[in-house]
C-alpha positions, -999 to 999 in steps of 0.1 A, spaced: 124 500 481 158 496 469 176 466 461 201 469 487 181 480 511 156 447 508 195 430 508 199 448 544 165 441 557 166 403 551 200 397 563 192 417 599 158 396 597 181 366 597 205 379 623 174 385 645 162 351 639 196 334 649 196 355 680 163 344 694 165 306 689 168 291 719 204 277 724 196 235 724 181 245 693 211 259 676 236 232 679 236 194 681 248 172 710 283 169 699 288 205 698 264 214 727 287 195 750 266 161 756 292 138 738 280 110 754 246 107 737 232 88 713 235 112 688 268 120 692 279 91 697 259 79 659 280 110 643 308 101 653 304 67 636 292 83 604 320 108 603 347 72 614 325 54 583 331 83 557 369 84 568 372 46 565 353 53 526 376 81 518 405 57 529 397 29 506 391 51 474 424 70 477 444 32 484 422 22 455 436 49 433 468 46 446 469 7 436 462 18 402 484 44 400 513 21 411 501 -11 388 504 12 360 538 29 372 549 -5 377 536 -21 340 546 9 320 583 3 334 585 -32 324 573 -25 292 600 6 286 625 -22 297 617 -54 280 592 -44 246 571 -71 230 587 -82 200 577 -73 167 567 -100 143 552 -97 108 520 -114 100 542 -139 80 563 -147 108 538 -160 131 529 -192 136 496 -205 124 466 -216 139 465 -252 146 442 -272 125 404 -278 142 386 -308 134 353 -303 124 328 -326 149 305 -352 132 267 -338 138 244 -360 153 220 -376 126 
């Protein structure tokens, strides 16, 4: 037996198997037509969570995208100055703390 033909034969097994399930069997409440059961009801809450995820990660990203917009134009129109190692001022003087004897 060919390839192709074992291709065929399993793919009109499936059809076969998709025909004879009973209908309950091959869809969920939702889209069976009960959408006021439980279970459609929970779906629709997971699907409203995931939205409300998705949501937050893009204003997240957005935030960011914007903070950095933001920063990289302020530092284009006011740059640090540059000072040389000599120019700086120095560290203030620590005092060194008496250890207990």
């Amino acid at each position: 037996m060919s390839s192709g033909a074992l291709r065929h034969l399993f793919l009109v097994g499936q059809a076969f198997g998709l025909v004879a399930l009973p209908a309950p069997v091959r869809a969920c409440a939702a889209c069976f037509g009960q959408s006021d059961d439980a279970m459609a009801q929970g779906m629709n809450l997971g699907i409203f969570t995931l939205l409300i995820v998705t949501v937050f990660v893009l204003l997240g990203l957005a935030a960011c995208g914007i903070f950095l917009a933001r920063r990289s134009a302020r530092l284009a129109a006011h740059p640090p100055e540059q000072t040389s190692p000599a120019e700086s001022p120095e560290l203030p003087q620590t005092t060194s703390h008496p250890t207990p004897s």
